[in-house]
PyMOL Python script that loads the backbone (N, CA, C, O; Angstrom):
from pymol import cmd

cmd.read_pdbstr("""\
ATOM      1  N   UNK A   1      14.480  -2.711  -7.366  1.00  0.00           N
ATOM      2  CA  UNK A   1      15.530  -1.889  -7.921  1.00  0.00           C
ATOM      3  C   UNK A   1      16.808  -2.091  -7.110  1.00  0.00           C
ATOM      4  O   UNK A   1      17.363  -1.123  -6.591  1.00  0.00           O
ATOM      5  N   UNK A   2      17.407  -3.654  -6.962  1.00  0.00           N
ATOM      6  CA  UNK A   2      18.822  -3.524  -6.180  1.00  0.00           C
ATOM      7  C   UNK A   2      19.429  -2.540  -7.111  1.00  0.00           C
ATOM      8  O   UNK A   2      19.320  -2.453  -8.334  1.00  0.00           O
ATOM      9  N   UNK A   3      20.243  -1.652  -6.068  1.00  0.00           N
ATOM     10  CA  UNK A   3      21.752  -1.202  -6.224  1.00  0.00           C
ATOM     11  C   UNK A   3      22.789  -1.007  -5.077  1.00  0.00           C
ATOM     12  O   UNK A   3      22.267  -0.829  -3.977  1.00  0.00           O
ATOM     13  N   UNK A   4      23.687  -1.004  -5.097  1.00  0.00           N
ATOM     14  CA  UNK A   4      24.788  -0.584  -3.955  1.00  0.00           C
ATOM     15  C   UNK A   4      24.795   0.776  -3.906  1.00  0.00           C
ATOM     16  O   UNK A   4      25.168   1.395  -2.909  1.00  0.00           O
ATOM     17  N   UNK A   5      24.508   1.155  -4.654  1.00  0.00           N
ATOM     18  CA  UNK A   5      24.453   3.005  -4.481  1.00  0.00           C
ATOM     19  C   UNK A   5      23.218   3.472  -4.205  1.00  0.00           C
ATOM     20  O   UNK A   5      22.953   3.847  -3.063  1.00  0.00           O
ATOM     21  N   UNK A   6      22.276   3.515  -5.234  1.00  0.00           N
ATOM     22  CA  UNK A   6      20.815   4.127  -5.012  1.00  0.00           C
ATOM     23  C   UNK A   6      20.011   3.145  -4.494  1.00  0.00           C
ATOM     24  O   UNK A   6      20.005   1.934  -4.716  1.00  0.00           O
ATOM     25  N   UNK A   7      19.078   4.079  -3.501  1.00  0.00           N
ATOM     26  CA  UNK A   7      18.097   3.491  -2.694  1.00  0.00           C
ATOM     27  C   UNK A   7      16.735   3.072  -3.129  1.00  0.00           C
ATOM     28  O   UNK A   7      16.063   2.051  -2.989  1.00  0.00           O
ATOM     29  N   UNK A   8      16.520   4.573  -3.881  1.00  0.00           N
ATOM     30  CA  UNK A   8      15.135   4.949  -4.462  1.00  0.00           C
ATOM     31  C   UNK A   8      15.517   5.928  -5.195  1.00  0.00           C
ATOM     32  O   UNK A   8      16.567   6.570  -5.218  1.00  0.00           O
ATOM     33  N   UNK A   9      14.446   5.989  -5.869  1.00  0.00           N
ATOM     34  CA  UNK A   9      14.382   7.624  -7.199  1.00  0.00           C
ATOM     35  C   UNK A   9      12.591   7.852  -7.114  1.00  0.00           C
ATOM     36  O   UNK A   9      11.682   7.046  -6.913  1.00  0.00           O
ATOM     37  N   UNK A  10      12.599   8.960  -7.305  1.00  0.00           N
ATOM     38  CA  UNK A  10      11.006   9.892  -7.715  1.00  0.00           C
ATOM     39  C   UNK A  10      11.241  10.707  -8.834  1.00  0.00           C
ATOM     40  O   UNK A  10      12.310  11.315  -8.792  1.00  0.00           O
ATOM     41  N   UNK A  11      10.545  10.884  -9.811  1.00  0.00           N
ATOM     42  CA  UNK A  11      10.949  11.986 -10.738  1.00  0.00           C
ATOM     43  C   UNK A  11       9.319  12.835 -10.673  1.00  0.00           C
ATOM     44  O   UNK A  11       8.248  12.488 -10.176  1.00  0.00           O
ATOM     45  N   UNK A  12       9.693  13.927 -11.336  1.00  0.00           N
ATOM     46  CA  UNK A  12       8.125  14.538 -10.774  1.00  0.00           C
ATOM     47  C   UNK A  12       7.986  15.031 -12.495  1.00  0.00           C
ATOM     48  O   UNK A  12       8.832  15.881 -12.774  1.00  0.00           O
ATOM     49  N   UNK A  13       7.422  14.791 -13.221  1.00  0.00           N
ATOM     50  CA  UNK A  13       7.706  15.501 -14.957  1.00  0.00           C
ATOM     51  C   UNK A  13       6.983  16.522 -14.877  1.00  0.00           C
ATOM     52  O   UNK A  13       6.481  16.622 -15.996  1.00  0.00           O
ATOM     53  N   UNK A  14       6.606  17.371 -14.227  1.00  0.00           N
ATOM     54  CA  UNK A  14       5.815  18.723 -14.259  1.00  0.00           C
ATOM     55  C   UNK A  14       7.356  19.464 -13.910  1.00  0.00           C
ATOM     56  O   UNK A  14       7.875  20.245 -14.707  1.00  0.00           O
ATOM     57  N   UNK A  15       7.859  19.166 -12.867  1.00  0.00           N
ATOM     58  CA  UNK A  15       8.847  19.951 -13.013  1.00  0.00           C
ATOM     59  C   UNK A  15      10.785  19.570 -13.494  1.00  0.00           C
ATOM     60  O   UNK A  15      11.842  19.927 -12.975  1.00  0.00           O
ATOM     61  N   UNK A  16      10.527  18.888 -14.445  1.00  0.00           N
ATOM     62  CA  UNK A  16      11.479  17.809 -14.319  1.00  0.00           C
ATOM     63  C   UNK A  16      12.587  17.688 -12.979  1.00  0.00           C
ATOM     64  O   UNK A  16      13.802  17.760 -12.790  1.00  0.00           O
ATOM     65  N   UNK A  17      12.054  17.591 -12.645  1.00  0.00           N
ATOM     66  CA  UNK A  17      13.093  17.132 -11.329  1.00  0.00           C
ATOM     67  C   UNK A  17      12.754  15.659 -10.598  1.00  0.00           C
ATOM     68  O   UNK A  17      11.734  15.150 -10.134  1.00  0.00           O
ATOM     69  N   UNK A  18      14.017  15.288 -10.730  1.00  0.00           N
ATOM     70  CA  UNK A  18      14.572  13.486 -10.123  1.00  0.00           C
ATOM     71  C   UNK A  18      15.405  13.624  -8.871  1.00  0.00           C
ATOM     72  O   UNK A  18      16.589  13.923  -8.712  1.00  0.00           O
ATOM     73  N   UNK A  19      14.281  13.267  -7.897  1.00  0.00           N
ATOM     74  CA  UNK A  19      15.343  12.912  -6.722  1.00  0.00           C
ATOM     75  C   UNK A  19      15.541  11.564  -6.445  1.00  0.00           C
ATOM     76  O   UNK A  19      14.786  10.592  -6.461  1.00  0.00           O
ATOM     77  N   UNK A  20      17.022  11.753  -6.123  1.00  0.00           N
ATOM     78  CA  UNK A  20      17.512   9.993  -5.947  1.00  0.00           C
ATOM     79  C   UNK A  20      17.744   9.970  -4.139  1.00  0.00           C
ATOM     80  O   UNK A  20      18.051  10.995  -3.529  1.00  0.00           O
ATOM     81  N   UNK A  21      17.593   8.999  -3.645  1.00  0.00           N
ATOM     82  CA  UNK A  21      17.906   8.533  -2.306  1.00  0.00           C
ATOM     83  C   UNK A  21      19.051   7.462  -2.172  1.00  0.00           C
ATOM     84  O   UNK A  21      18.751   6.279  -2.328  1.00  0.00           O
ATOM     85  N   UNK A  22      20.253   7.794  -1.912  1.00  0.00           N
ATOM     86  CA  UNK A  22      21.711   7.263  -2.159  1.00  0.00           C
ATOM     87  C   UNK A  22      21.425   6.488  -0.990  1.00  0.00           C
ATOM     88  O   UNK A  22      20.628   6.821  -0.112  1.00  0.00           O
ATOM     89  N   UNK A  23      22.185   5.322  -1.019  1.00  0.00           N
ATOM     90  CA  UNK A  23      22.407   4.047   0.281  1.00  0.00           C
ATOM     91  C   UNK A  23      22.920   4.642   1.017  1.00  0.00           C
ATOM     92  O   UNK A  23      22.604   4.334   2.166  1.00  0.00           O
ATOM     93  N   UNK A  24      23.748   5.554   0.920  1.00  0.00           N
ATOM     94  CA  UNK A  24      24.352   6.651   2.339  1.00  0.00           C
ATOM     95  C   UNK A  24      23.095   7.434   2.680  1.00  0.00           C
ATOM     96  O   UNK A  24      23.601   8.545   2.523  1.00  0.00           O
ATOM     97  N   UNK A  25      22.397   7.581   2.874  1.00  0.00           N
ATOM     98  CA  UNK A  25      20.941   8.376   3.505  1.00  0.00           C
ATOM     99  C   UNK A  25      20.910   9.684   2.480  1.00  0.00           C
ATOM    100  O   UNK A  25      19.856  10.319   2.505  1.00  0.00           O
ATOM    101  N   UNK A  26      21.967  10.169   1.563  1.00  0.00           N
ATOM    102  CA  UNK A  26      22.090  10.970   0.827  1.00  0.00           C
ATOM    103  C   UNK A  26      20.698  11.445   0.168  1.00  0.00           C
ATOM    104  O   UNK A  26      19.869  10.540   0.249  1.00  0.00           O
ATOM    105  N   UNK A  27      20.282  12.417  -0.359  1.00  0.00           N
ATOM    106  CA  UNK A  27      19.149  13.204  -0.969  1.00  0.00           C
ATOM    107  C   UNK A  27      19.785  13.999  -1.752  1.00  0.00           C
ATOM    108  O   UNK A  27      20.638  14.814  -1.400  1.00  0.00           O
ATOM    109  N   UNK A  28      19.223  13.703  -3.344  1.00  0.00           N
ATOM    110  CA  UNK A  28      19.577  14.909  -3.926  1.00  0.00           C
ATOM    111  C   UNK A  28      18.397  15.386  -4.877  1.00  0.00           C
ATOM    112  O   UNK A  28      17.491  14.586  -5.109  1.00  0.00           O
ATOM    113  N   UNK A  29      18.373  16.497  -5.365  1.00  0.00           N
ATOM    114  CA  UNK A  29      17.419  16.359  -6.832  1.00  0.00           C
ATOM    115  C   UNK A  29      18.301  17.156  -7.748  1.00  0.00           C
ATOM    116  O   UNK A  29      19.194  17.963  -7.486  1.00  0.00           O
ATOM    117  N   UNK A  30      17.784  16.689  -8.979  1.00  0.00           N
ATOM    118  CA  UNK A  30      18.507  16.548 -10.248  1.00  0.00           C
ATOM    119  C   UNK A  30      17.646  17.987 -10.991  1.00  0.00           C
ATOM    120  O   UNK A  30      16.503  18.285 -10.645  1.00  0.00           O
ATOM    121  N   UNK A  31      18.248  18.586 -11.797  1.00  0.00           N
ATOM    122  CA  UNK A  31      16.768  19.334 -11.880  1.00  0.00           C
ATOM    123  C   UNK A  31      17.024  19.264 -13.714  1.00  0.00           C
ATOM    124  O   UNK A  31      18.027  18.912 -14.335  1.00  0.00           O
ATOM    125  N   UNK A  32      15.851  19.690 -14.154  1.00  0.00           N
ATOM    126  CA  UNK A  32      15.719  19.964 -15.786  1.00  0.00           C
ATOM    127  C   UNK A  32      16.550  18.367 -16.576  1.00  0.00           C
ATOM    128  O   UNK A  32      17.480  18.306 -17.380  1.00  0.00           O
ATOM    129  N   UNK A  33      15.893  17.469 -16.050  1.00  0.00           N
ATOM    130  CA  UNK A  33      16.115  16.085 -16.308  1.00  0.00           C
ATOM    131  C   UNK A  33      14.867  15.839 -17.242  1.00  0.00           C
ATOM    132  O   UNK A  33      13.678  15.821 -16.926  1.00  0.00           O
ATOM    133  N   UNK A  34      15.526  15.632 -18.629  1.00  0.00           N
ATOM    134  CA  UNK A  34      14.070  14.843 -19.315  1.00  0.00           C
ATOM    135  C   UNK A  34      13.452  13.712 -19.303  1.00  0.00           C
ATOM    136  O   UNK A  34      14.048  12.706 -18.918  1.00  0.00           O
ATOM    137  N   UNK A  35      12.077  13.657 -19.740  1.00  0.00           N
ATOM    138  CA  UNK A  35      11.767  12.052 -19.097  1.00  0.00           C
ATOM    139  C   UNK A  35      12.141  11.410 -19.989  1.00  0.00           C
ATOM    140  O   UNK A  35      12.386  10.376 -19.367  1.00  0.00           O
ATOM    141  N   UNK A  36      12.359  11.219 -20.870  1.00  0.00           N
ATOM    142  CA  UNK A  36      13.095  10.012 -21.608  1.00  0.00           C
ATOM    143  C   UNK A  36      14.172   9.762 -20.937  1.00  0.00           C
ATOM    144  O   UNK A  36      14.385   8.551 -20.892  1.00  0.00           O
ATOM    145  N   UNK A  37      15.006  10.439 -20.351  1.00  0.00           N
ATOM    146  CA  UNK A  37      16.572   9.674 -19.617  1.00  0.00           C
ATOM    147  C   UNK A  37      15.931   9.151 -18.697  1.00  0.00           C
ATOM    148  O   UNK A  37      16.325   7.985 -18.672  1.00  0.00           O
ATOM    149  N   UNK A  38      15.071   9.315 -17.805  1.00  0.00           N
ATOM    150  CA  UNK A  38      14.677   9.167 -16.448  1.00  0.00           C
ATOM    151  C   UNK A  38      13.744   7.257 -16.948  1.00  0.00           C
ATOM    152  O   UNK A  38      13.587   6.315 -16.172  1.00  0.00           O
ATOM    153  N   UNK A  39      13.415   7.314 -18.135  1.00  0.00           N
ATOM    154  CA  UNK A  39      12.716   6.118 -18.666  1.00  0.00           C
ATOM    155  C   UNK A  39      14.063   5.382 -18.662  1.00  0.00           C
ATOM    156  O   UNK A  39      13.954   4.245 -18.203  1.00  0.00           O
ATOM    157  N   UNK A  40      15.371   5.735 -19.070  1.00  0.00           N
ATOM    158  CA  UNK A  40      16.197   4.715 -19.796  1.00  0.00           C
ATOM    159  C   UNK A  40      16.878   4.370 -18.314  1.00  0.00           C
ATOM    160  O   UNK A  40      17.087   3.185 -18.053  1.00  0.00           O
ATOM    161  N   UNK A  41      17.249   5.466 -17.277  1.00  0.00           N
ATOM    162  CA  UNK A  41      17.350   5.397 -16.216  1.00  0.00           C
ATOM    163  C   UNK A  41      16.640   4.501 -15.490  1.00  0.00           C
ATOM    164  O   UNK A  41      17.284   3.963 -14.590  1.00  0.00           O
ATOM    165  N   UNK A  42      15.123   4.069 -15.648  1.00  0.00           N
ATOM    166  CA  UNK A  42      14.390   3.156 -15.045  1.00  0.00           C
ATOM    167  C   UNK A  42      14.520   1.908 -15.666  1.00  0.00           C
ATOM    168  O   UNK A  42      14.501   0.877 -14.993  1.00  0.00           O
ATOM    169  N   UNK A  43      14.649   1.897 -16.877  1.00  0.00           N
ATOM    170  CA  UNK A  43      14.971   0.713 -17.384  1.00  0.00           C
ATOM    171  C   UNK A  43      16.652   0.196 -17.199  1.00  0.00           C
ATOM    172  O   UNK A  43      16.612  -0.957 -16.769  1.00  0.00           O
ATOM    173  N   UNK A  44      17.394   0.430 -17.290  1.00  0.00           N
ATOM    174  CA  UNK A  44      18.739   0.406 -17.076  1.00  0.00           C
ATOM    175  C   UNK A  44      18.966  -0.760 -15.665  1.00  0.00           C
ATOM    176  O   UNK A  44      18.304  -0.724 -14.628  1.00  0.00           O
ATOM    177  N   UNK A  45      20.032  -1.706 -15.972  1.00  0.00           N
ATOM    178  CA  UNK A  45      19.828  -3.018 -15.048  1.00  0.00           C
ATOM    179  C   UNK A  45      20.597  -2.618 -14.409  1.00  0.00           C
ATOM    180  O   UNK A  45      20.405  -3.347 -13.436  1.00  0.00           O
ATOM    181  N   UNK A  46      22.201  -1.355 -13.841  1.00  0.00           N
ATOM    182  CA  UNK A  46      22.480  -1.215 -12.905  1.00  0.00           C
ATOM    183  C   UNK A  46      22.092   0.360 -12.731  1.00  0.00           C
ATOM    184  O   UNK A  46      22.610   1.002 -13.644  1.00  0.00           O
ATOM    185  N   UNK A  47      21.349   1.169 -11.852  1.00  0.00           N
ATOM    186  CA  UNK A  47      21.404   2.716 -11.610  1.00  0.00           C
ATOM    187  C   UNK A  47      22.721   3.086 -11.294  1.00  0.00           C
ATOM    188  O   UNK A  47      23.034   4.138 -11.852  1.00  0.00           O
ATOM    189  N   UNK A  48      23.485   2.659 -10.690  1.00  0.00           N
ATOM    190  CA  UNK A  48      24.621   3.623 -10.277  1.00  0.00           C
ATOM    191  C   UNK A  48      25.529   3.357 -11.478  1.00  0.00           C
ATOM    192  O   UNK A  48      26.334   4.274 -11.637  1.00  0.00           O
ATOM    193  N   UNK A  49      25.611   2.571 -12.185  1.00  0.00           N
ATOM    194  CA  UNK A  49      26.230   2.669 -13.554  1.00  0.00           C
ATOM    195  C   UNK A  49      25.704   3.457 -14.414  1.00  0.00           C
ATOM    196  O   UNK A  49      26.448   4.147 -15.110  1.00  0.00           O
ATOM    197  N   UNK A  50      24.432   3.521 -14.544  1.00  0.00           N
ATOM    198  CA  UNK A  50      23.595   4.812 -15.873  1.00  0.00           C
ATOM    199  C   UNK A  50      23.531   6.037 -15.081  1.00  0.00           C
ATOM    200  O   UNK A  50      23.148   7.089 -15.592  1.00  0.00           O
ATOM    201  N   UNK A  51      24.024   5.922 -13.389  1.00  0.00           N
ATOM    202  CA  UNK A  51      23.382   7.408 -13.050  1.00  0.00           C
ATOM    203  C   UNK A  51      25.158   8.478 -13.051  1.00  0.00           C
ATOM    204  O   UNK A  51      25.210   9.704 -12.952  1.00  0.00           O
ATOM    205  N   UNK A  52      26.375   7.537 -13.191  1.00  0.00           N
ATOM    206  CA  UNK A  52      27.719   8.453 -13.432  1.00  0.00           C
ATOM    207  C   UNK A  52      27.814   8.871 -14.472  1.00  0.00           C
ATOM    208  O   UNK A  52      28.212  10.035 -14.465  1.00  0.00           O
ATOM    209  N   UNK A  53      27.582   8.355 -15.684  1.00  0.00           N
ATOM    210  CA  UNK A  53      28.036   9.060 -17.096  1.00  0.00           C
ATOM    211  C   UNK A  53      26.957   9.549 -17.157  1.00  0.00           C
ATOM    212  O   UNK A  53      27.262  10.615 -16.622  1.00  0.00           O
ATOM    213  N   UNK A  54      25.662   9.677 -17.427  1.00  0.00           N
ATOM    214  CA  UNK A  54      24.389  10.353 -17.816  1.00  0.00           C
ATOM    215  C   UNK A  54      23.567  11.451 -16.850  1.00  0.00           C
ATOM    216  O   UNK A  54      22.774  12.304 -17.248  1.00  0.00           O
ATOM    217  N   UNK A  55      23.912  11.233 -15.701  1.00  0.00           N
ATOM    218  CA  UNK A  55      22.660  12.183 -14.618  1.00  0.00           C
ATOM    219  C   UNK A  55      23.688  13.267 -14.001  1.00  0.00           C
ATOM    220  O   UNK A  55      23.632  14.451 -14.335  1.00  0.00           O
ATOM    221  N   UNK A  56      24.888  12.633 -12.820  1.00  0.00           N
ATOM    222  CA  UNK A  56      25.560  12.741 -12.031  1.00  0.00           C
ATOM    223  C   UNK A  56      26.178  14.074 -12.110  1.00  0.00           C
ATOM    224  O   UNK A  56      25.881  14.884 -11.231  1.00  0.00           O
ATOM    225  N   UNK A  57      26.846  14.352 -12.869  1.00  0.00           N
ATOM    226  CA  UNK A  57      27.493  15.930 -13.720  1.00  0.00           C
ATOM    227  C   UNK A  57      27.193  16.817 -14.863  1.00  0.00           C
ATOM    228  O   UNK A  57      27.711  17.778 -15.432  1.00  0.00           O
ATOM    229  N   UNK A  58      25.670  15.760 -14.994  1.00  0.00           N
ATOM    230  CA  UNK A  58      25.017  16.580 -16.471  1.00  0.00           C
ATOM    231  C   UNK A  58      23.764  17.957 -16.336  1.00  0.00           C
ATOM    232  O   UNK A  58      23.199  18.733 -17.107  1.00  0.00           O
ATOM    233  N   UNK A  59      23.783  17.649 -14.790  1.00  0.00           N
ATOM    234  CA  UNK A  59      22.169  18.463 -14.813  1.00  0.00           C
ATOM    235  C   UNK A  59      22.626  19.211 -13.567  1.00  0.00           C
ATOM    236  O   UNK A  59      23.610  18.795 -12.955  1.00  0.00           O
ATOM    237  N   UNK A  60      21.935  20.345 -13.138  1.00  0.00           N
ATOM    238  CA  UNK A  60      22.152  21.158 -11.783  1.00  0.00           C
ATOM    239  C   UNK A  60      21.217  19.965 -10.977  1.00  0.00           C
ATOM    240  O   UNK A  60      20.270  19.251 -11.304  1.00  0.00           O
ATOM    241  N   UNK A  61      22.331  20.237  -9.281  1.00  0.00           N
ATOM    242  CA  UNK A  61      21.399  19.545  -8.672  1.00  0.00           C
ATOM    243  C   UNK A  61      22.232  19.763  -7.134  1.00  0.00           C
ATOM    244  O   UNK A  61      23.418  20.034  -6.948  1.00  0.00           O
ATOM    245  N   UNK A  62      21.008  19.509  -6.022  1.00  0.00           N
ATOM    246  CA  UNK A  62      21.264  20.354  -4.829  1.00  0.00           C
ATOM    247  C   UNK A  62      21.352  19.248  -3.993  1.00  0.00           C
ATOM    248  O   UNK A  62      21.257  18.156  -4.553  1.00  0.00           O
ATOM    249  N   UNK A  63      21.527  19.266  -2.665  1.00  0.00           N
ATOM    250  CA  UNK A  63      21.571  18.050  -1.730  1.00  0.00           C
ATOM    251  C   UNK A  63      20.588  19.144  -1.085  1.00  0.00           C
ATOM    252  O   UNK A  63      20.683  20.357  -0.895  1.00  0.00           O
ATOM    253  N   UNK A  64      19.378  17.958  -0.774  1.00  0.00           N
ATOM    254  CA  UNK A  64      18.109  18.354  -0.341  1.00  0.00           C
ATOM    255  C   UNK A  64      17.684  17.912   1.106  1.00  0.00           C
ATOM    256  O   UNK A  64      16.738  18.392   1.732  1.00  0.00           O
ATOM    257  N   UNK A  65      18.638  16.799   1.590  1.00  0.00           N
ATOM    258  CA  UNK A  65      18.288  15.864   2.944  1.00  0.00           C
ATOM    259  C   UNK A  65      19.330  14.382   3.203  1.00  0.00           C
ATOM    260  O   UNK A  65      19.900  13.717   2.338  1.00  0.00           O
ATOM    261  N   UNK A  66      19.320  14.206   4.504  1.00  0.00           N
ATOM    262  CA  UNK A  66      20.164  13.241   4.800  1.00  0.00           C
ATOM    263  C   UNK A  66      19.314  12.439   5.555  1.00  0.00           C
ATOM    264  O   UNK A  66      18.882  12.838   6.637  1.00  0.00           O
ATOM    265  N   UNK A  67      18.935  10.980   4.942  1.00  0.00           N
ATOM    266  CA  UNK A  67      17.734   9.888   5.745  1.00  0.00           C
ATOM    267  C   UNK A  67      18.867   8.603   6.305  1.00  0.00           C
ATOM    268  O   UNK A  67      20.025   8.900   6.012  1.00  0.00           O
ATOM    269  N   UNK A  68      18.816   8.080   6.592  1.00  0.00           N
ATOM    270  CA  UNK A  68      19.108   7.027   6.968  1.00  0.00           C
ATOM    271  C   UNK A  68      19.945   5.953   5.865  1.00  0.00           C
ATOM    272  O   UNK A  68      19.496   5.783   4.732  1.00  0.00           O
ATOM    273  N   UNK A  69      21.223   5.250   6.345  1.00  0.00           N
ATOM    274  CA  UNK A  69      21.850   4.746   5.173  1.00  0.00           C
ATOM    275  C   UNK A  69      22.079   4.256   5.440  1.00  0.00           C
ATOM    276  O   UNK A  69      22.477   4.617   6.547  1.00  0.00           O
ATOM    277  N   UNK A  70      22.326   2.807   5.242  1.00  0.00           N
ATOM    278  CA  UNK A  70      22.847   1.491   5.369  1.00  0.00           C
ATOM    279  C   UNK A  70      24.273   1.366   6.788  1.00  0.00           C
ATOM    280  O   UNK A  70      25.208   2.087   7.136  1.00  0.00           O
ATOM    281  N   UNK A  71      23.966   0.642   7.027  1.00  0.00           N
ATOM    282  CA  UNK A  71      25.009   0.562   8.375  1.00  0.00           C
ATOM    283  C   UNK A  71      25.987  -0.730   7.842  1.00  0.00           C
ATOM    284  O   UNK A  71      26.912  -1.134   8.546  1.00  0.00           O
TER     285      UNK A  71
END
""", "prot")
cmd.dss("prot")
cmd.show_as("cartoon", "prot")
cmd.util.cbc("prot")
cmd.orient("prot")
């Protein structure tokens, strides 16, 4: 999954919630995300292009942790 922005993603569908792991060590989760976006989201050839118009300002979502980010 190269991107310049996202690191990793988990989505959990019991509770719809998608957390992404940003190349800045960033943590967030997304919450009340359906799995069909989270499918088109996985399929999608750049994430940080499908994750500004579709995820980014569409759903509540918290900053959960700060890991380690690209130097």
């Amino acid at each position: 999954m190269p991107s310049s922005v996202i690191r990793s993603f988990r989505y959990d569908p019991d509770a719809r919630r998608l957390r992404i792991l940003f190349t800045s060590g960033d943590v967030y989760d997304y919450e009340r995300v359906p799995p069909e976006l989270v499918e088109d989201f996985r399929a999608s050839k750049s994430k940080g292009r499908f994750f500004g118009p579709h995820i980014r300002d569409s759903f509540p979502y918290r900053r959960v942790g700060r890991g380690e980010g690209r130097a």
